[in-house]
N, C-alpha and C positions, 0 to 999 in steps of 0.2 A: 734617392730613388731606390739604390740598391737594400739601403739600409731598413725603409720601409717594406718594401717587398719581404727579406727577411725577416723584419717579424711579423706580419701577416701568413707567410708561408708555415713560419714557427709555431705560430699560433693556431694556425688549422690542424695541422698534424699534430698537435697535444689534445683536440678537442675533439677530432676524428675519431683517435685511441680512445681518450675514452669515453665516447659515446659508445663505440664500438662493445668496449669491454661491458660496458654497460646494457649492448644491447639497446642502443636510444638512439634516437634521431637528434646530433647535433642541436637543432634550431631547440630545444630543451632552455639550453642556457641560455640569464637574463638578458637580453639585449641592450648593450652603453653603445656608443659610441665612439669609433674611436679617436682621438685628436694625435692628430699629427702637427708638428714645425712648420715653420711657414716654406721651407722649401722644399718640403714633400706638395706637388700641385697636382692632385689627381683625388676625384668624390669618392671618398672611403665610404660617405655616408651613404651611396647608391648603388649597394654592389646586384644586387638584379641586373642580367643582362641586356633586358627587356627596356629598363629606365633609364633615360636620357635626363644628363645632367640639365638645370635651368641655364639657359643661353645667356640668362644677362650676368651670369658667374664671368669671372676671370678668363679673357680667352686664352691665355698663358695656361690655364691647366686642359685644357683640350687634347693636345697632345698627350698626355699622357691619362686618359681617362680611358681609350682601351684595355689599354693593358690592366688597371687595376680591375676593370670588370672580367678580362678576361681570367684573372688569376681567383675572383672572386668567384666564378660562375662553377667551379670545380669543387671549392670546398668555403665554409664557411668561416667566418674567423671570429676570434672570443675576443672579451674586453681587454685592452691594453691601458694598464694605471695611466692615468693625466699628467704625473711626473715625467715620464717618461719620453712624450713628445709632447711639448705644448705646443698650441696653437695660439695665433696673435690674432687672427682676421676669421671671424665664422664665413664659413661659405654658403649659400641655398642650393639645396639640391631638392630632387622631387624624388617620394616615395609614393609607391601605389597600397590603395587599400581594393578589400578583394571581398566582398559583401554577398553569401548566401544566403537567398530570400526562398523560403519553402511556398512553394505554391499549394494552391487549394485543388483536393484532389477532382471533386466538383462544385461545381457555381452556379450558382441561382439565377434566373434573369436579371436579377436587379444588380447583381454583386457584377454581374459581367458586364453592364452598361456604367458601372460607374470606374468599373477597372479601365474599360475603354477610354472615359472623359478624363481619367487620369494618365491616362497615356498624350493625350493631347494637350494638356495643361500642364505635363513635363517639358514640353518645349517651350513655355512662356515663362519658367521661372517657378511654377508652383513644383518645387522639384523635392528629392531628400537630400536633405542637407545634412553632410559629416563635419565634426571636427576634433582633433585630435587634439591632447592635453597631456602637458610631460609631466613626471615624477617631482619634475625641480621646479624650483620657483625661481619669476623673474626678478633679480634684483631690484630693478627699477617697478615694475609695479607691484612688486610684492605678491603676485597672487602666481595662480601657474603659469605655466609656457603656454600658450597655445597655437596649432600650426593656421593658416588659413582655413576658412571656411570652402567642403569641395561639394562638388556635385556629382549625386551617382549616376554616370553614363547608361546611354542605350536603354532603358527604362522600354520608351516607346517601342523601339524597334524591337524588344524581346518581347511584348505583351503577350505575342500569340505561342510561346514556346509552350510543350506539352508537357515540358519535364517537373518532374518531381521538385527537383532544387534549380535554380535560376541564380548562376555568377552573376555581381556587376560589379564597376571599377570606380574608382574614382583617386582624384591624386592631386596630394598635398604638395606644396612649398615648405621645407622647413631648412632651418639654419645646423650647422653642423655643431655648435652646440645648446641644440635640443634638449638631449638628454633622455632619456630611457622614456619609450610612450606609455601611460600606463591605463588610459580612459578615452574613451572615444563617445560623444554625447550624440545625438542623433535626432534630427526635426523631419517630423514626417508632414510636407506641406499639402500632401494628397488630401482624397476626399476617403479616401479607406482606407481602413489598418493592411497592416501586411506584418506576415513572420518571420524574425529576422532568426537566423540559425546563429552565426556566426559570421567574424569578421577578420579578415587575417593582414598583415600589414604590412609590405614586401620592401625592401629598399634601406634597411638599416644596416650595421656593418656586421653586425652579431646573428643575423637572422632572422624569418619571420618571428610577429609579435601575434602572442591567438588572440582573438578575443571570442568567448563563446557566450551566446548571446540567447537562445532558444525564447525568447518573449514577443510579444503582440505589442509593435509600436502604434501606437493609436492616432491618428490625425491632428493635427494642433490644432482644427477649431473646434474636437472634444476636448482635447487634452494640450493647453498652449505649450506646457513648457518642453523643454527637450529632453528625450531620456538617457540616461547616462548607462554606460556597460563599462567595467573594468577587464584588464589585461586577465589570463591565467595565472598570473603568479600572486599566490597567495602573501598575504599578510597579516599579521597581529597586529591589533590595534595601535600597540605604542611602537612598531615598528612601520608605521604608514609614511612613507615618503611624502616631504611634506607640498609636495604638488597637489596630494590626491588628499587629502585630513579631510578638506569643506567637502568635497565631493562626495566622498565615506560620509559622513554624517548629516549630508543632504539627502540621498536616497533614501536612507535608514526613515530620517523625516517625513520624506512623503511614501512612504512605505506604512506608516503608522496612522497616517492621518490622522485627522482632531476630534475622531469618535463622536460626529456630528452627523446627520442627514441619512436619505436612503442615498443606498450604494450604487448606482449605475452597473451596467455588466461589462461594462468596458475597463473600469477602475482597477487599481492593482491598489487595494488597500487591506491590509490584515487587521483584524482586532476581535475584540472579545465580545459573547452575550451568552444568555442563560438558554435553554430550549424553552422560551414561550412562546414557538412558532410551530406548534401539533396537535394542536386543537384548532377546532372552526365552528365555534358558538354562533358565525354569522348563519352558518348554514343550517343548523338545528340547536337545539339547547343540547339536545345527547352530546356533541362531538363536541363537546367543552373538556379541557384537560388541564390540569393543573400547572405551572410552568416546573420545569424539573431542573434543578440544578438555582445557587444563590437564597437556598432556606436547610434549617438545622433539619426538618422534616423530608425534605427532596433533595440532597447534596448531587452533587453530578460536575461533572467536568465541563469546563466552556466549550464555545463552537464558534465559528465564524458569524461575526457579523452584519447583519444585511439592513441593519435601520428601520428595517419594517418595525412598524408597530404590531404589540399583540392583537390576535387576530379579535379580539371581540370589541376590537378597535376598527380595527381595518382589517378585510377578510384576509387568509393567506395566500401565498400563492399555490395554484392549483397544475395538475400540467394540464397542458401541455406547456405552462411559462416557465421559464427558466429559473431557478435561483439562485441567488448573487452566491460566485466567491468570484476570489481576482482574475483579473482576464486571464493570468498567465497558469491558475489550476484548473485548465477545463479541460475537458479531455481534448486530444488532438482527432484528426478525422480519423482514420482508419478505428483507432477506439470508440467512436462514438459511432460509427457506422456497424462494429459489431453489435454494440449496446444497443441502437436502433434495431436491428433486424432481429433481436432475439427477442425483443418487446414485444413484436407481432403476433408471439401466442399471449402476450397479456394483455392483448387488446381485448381479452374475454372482460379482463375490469372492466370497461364501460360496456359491452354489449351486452351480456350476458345477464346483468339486473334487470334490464329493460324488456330481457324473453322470460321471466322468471313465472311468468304467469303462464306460457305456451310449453312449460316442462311439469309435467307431470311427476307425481310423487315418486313411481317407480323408478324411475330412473335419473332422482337426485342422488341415490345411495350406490355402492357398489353391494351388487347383489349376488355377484359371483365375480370367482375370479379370470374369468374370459370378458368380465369388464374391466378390468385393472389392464389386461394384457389387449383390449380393443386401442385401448391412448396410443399405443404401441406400433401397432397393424393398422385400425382404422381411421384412428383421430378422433377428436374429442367431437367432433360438431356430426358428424354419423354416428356415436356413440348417443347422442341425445336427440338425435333425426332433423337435428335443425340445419345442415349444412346450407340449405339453399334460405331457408329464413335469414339465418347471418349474413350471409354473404352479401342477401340483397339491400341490406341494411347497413353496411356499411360507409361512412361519410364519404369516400374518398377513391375511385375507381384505383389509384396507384397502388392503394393498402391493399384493393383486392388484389390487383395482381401480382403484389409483394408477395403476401399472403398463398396465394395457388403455387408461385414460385417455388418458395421454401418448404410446405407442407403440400403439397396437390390438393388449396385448396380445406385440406382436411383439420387441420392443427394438429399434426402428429407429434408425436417425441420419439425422439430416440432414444433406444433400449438401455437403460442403465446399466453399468457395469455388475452391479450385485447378482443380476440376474443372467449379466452373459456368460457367465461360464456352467453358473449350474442353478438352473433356476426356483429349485428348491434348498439353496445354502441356508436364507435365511431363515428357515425352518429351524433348523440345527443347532441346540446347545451352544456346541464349539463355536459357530460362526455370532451367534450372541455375544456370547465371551471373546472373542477374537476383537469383535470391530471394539469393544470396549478397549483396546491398549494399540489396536491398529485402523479404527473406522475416523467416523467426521470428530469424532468429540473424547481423543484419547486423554484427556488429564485431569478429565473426572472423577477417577478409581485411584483408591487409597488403602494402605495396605490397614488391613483389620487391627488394631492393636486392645480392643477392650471388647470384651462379648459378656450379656447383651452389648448391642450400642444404647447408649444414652442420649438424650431432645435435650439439646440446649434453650426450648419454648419455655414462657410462664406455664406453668401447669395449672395455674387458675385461670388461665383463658384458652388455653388447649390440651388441657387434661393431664393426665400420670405421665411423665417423660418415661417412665418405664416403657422397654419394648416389648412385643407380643413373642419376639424369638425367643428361644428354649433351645439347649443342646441337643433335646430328643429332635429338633426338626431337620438340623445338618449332620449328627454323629454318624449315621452309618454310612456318607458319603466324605469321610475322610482318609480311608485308604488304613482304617484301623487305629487312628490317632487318637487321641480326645482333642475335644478343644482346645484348649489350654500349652496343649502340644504342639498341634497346628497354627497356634497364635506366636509361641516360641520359635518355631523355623520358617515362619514369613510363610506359610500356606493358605494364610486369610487374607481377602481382600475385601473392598465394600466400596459398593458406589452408594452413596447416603446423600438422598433427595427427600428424607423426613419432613424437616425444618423450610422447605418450600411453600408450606402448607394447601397444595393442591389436595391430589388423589397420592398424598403422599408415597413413596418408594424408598424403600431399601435393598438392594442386593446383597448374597453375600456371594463370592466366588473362590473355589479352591485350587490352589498350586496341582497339578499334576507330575508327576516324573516327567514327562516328556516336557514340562514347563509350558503348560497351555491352560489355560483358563476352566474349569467348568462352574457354571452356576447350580448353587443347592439349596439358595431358599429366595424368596420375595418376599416384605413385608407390605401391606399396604395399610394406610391409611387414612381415617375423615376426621375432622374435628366430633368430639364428642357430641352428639343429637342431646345426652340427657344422662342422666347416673346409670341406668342398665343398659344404652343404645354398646351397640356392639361396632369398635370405632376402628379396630384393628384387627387383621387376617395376618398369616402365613400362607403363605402357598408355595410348594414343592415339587421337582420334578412331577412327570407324571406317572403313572401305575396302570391306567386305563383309558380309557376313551373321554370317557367325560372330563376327569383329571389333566388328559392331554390338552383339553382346549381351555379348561381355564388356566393354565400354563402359556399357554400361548396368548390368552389375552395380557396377564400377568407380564409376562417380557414386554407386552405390546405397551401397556401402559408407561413401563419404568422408559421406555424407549421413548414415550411422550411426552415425560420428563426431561430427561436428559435435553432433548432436541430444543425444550421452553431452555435452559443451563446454558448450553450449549448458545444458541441462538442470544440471549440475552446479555448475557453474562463473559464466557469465554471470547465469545467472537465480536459482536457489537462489540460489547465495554470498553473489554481489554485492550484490543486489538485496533479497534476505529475513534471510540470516542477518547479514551484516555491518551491516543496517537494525537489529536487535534490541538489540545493547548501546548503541546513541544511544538510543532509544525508554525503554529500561528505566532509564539515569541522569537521562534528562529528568522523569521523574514522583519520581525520587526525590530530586532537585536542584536543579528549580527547579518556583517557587511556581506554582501558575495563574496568579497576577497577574504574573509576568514577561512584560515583553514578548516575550521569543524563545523561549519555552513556547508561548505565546498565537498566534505565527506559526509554528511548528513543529507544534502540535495535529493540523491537520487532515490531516497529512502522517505519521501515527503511526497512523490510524484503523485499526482491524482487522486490523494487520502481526499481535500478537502472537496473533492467535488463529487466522488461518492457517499460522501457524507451527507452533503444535502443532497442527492438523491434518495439517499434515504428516508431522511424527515422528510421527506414530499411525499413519499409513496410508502415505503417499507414500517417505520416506526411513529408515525401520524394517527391520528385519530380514524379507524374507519380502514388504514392502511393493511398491508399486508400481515405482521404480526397477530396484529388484533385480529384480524378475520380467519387465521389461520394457527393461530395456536394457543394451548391451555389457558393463559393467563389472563387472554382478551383483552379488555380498555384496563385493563391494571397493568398491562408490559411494563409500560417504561416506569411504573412507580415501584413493580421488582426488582426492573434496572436498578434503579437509586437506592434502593435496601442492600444489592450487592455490593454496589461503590461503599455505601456506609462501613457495611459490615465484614466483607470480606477483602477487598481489594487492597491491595500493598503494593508499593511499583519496587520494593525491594526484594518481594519473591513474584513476581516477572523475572527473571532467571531464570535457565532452563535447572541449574543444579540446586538452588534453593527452593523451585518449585518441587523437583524429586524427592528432595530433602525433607521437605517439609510435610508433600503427602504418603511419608514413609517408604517409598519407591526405592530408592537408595539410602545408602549408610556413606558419610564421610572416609574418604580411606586415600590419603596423601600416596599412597602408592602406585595409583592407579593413573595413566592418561591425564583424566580428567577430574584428578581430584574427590571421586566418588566412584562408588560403586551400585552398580545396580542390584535388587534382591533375585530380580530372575534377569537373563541375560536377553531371551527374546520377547524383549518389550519392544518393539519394532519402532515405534514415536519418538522413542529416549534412547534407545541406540543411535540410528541414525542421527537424532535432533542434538545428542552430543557431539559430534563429529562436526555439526555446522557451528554450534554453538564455538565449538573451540579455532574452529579458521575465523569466524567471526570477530573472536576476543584477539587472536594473535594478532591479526590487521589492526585492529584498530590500537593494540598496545603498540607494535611501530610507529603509526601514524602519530599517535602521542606521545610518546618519547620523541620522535623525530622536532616537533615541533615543541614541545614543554620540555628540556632536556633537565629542568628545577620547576620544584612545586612554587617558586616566590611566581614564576612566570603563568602559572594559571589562578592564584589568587590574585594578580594582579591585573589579570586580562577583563576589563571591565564587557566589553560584546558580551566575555563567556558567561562570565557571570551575574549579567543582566539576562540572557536567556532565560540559564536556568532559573533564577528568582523568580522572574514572571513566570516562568513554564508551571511553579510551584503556588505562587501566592496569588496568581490572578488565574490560569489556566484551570487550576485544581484549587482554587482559593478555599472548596468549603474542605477540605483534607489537608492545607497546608498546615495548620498547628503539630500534625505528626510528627514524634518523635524519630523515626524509621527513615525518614527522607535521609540519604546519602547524602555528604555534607560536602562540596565542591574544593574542594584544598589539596590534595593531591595526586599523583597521576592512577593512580590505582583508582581511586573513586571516581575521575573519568571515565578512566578506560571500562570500566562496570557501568555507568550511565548508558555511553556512548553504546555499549555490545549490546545494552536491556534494548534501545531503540531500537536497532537493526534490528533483534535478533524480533521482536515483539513485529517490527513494519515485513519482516521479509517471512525466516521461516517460519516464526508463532501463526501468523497470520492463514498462510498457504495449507498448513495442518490441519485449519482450522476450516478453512475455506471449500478449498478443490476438489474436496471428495462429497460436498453437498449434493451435488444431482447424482453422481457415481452410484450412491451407499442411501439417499431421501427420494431421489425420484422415484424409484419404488415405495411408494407410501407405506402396505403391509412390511417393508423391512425396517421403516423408521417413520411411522406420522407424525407429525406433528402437536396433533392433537387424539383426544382420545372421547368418544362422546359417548360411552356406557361404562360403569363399573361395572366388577367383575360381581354376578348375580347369586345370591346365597339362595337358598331352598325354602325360604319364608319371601322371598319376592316374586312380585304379579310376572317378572322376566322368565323369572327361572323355565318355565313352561317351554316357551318360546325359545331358549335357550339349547335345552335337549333337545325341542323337537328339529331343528337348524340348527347347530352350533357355529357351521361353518358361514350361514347368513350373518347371524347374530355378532360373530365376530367383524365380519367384513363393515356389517350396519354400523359399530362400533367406532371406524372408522372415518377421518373427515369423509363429506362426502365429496360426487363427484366433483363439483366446481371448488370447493375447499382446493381440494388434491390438488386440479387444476393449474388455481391461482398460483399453489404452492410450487409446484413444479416447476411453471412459467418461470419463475425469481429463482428458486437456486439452478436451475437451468443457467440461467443469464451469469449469477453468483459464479458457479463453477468454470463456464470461459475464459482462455486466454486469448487476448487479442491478438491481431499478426505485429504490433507497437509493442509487447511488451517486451520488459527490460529486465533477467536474468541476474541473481546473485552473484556476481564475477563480472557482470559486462556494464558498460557506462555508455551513454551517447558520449560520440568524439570521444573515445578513448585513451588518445595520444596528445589529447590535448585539453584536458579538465584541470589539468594543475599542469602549472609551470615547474614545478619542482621534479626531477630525472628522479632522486631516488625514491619518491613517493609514487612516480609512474613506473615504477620497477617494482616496487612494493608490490603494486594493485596486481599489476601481472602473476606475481606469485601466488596472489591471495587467488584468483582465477584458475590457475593451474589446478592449486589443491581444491575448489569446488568438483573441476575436472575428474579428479582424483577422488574426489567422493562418490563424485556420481557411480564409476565405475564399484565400488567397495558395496555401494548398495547395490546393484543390478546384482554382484555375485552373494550379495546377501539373499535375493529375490530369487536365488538360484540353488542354496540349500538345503536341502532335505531335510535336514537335522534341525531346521529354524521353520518349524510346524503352523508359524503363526503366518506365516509369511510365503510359503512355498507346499504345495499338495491340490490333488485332485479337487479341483474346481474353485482353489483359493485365490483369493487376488494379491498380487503383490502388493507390497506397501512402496508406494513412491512419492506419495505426499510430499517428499523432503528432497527426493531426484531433483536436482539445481534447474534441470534444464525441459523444454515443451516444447510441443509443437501447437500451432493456433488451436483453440476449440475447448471439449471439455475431455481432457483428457487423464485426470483422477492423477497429475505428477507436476513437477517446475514449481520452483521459487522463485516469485517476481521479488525485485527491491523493493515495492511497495506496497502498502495497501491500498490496492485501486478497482478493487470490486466486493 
């Protein structure tokens, strides 16, 4: 007795320290059991105070089962080797398991009459049924340990509780040697799903065991079989204890499913299709579209699976129906409660066609700019006099009163950021040039290195690649340089949207002393009409009146551009679609319990179901892009010309993207490996600083767990991911040479930092300053629906005699604006759910591994530590781009937010 007690005593006080030194909570480490001699007679296995040994146990150890819980109840104690005391006789004791079930924050009538019948059909047996699975296998039946089947208590009796999370218990019989639990399978015999958070498992000698669970267990007579959840402690596949092997690679199984059938929206199945689901040829022959992605002509990145057939097959789904991804990527409520309510100015999509006939000409356009500023003050529906038309026209009395709720009725917006501080910034040169390296779309601009620029186009199908620039149109705005001089000390920049073939754009922009931006010429241009059509302009600050406003349309247009780039390209591509085939091979190739699953998770959260939000509404036939910018029913076939042609997932980096658009020079001296050409670039200042906590985390993480390269070439989960993430996900791009080659910790740790750093910060840069910096239309439209008008056109006239109509006409018009605003409105929201670069659900208990939960913590601090380094960045004088009279801070990159659309915060993922 004494002998035991001292080393259990022993044992806590080593574990205590260092937990302590660690800063950890003890219950960290893995849970064994411990086996004591047969005349130590007291349940080592039960040390909770709360848990009563099983009674048909030895009554000879009765007596002395206080005292061990009481010495247990103080401190926890660690594994003691098997050598050391063996055991001859296993004993049963009971351990409790501890089951939080998230409740729904509201309930339908339906949902609550059958939560009800489920609470009463708990007491006859139709119950949840747990059971618990050890690490080891049974000698005798060769498969695993398994404890009794338990039942989770009080179910019924708690039905009416209000709270958010909902404890309940249930408790096993297991033998003392068990052996380490490592899975817990789970029968939902109810008639509705319910959310299981987590599971935790009190009663071993080492401590609780977590299990974190966050999924939609589904009913068995959707779904028969039971679902399985594994313990927090991670594994490598050839390190799987051999309890848990079938288990691992049962899941992963029906994780995969047999790429058969439509999908049900209850399913948790991942896999692969092409986007032949954005067109709707049932609905008209117009809104027929090509399928994009799986042809040499249309390459494109996979998407989530949903079985439907092409729609000129079977119509597609429309909303208000949902579409399939796995139960477990939908958004949760609070998310989808803001998504819902910010819909309700896009409720114009359907009404708004249907008055189209009761709006009068004049007031489809913006005809001044006290109607830009009416969305603002009056709302859109007094702005076109229809407010009591709509209203009364709406399907759904609740919508109205959502609707008056949130706007009074009006459909108002709120004031965008660009305009609150000074509502003529975006007027301003500087503020042009500024949002270029500080706005929605900073990694556009590339530092000048050849002047003229040169058309990488056939010039038999779009004419002289020669440019229309000339030294005489930027030299006297060089500060006394030549060209050539300017082009040697990094004073030339160029956003070059030539080769887009719209209403073609060129910028150029000059370095200042103070290292701020100014723009000195515009090119634009058309495809050639004919051998004398005049196919290309310059245009130059202004000198005069008239000069000033084609200057301003000038900005307006390259601004229309970028926004088609931007929108396309930067943010869709990169950021959403080319994120979907990693996400969908991750769930089908590596376990939960793998570590780079486990650090990957929270970086995956909600991508796939804003995606198909998107194909429904935003990038569809007839959707939001098409109706609202440049490129029209050709979006998504530009999409696929940029995947062809420009996309590399090797410069995805934030330093070889620098690098690559001349932004920076290489220079081993520096921090980060490089050096920037001018210091206040505010996107690549900040965006290095995340980039580099980003790399350091995850180069621990990998080393901790890979400490040899044989151990990542041989980890088949990992390298079955990545192949698929390659050869099926991005199949029409996988022959690329450039794909990083999986074999050592460094080309990890470069994968692993591209995905963060592309799902968190690339994203949010790209994202949150959408309604900030677009909801003012005149400072970024979308589209652009006049050329700039020469003195041989029927415009010109009209032109002078209005410059300031003409430009505004120029403009989407009002319901364009609108629609658009509705969506990056909703785009730029953070939820009150979202989840912060540094912060994890359950925190202290995603990984079983202390020193990797000590890791995280550091990696947290220093986002802390960044945030503060930009706010005093936001707070310098000297950093022009970013701090002065009526400027906005740059916080795109600030780690952390508050709900709404607040133009700062980097979420983990991409989920809007």
């Amino acid at each position: 007795m004494a002998f035991a007690n001292e080393i259990m005593a022993s044992s806590s006080r080593v574990l205590l320290r260092n937990s302590l030194k660690q800063n950890q909570s003890p219950f960290l480490v893995s849970p064994v059991l411990v086996r004591l001699r047969k005349a130590v007679k007291f349940p080592v296995a039960a040390l909770s105070e709360d848990l009563l040994r099983d009674p048909s146990s030895s009554s000879s150890s009765s007596s002395s089962s206080s005292s061990s819980s009481t010495s247990s109840s103080s401190t926890t104690s660690v594994p003691v080797p098997v050598s050391v005391v063996p055991s001859e006789k296993p004993v049963k004791f009971r351990v409790r398991a501890v089951v939080t079930v998230r409740n729904k924050i509201k309930e339908g009538f339906k949902e609550t009459l059958v939560k009800h019948f489920d609470a009463l059909t708990d007491n006859i047996g139709q119950n949840i049924v747990l059971e618990l699975i050890s690490t080891e296998i049974d000698p005798k039946t060769k498969a695993a340990k398994k404890s009794n089947e338990a039942v989770l208590k009080d179910w019924s009796k708690k039905i009416n509780v209000k709270a958010e999370r909902v404890n309940y218990t249930a408790e096993y019989m297991v033998d003392s040697n068990f052996g380490e639990p490592g899975a817990i399978t789970v029968s939902n015999k109810h008639q509705q799903e319910f959310f299981l958070e987590c599971i935790t498992i009190e009663g071993f000698a080492t401590g609780p065991v977590h299990f974190p669970c966050n999924s939609w267990v589904q009913a068995r007579k959707d779904h028969p079989g039971k679902r399985i959840f594994f313990s927090n402690k991670p594994y490598l596949p050839g390190d799987t204890p051999a309890g848990l092997r079938f288990l691992r690679e049962k899941e992963l199984r029906n994780l995969r499913g047999d790429g058969k059938g439509v999908r049900n929206l209850s399913d948790r199945i991942y896999d692969f299709d092409t986007y032949n689901d954005l067109g709707n040829p049932d609905r008209a022959p117009e809104f027929a579209r090509p399928t994009i992605g799986g042809s040499e002509q249309y390459p494109y990145p996979r998407r989530c699976r949903t079985g439907r057939l092409p729609s000129d097959t079977e119509s597609r789904l429309e909303k208000p129906n949902p579409m399939y991804v796995p139960r477990d990527e939908r958004f949760e409520e609070s998310k989808q409660n803001t998504f819902s309510v910010k819909r309700l100015k896009a409720v114009l999509h359907n009404l708004i066609p249907g008055l189209k006939a009761s709006i009068s000409a004049d007031n489809q356009d913006f005809n001044d700019f006290s109607d830009v500023d009416g969305l603002y003050s009056k709302g859109l529906l007094i702005q076109l006099g229809l407010q009591d038309d709509v209203l009364k026209k709406l399907p759904l009395p609740n919508v109205v009163s959502k609707i008056q709720e949130s706007s009074q009725g009006l459909l108002k917006y709120d004031t965008p950021k660009i305009i609150s501080k000074d509502k003529f910034a975006w007027l301003r040169d500087d503020e042009f040039a500024r949002q270029a390296i500080a706005g929605v779309n900073p990694i556009g601009i590339e530092r000048l290195q050849v002047f003229p620029p040169v058309s990488k186009l056939d010039p038999q199908i779009y004419g002289p690649q020669e440019s229309a620039l000339k030294e005489e149109h930027i030299l006297n705005q060089l500060n006394g340089m030549t060209v050539q001089q300017a082009i040697d000390e990094n004073k030339l920049f160029i956003i070059d949207y030539h080769d887009v073939k719209a209403y073609a754009t060129r910028t150029i922009f000059f370095l200042t002393p103070l290292d701020t931006l100014k723009p000195v010429a515009i090119e634009l241009s058309l495809p050639p009409a004919g051998p004398s059509s005049r196919s290309k302009r310059v245009v130059t600050p202004a000198i005069d009146a008239t000069t000033n406003w084609m200057w301003q349309l000038a900005k307006a247009h390259v601004c229309a551009n970028d926004a088609g780039v931007h929108q396309l390209y930067n943010h869709w591509l990169r950021t959403h679609a080319c994120m979907e085939p990693f996400i969908l091979a991750a769930h089908r190739q590596m376990s939960a319990m793998h570590p780079i699953f486990k650090l990957l998770d929270p970086h995956m959260r909600y991508t796939l179901e804003i995606n198909a939000l998107a194909r429904q509404s935003l990038i569809n036939a007839d959707g939001i892009i098409e109706n609202c910018f440049t490129p029209g029913r050709y979006a998504m076939e530009i999409s696929s010309a940029f995947y062809k042609n420009y996309w590399r997932f090797d410069m995805d980096t934030l330093p070889a993207d620098l690098i690559r658009r001349g932004m920076a020079e290489p220079d081993p001296s520096q921090p980060h490996g490089l050096k920037l050409v001018f210091e206040d670039y505010p996107y690549a200042a900040d965006g290095l600083l995340i980039w580099s906590a980003i790399e350091n985390w995850v180069r621990t993480y990998v080393n901790h767990y890979y400490p040899h390269s044989s151990l990542i070439i041989n980890d088949k989960e990992l390298q079955a991911w990545y192949s698929e993430s390659i050869n099926v996900g991005h199949a029409d791009r996988s022959h690329e040479s450039w794909w990083p080659t999986l074999n050592n910790s460094e080309n990890l740790v470069t994968v692993l930092t591209t995905l963060i750093w592309l799902a968190s910060a690339q994203h949010a840069a790209l994202n949150f300053g959408q309604y900030p910096y677009g909801g003012y239309v005149p400072n970024r439209p979308p589209l652009m629906r006049r050329l700039i008008p020469d003195e041989s056109d029927p415009e010109y006239a009209s032109f002078i005699a209005d410059p300031q109509k003409y430009f505004l006409n120029a403009l989407p018009s009002l319901l364009q604006a609108s629609k658009y605003m509705a969506v990056v409105d909703t785009l730029s929201t953070h939820s009150p759910d979202e989840e912060y670069l540094g912060e994890r659900q359950q925190p202290s208990i995603w990984s079983g591994d202390a020193e990797i939960v000590e890791a995280f913590y550091e990696f947290s601090a220093e986002m802390r530590r960044i945030e503060k380094v930009i706010d005093g960045r936001n707070r310098d004088k000297k950093l022009r781009n970013r701090c002065g009279a009526g400027v906005l801070p740059y916080e795109l990159l600030a780690p952390s937010s508050e709900p709404g659309v607040t133009c700062r915060g980097v979420p983990n993922s991409v989920s809007t």
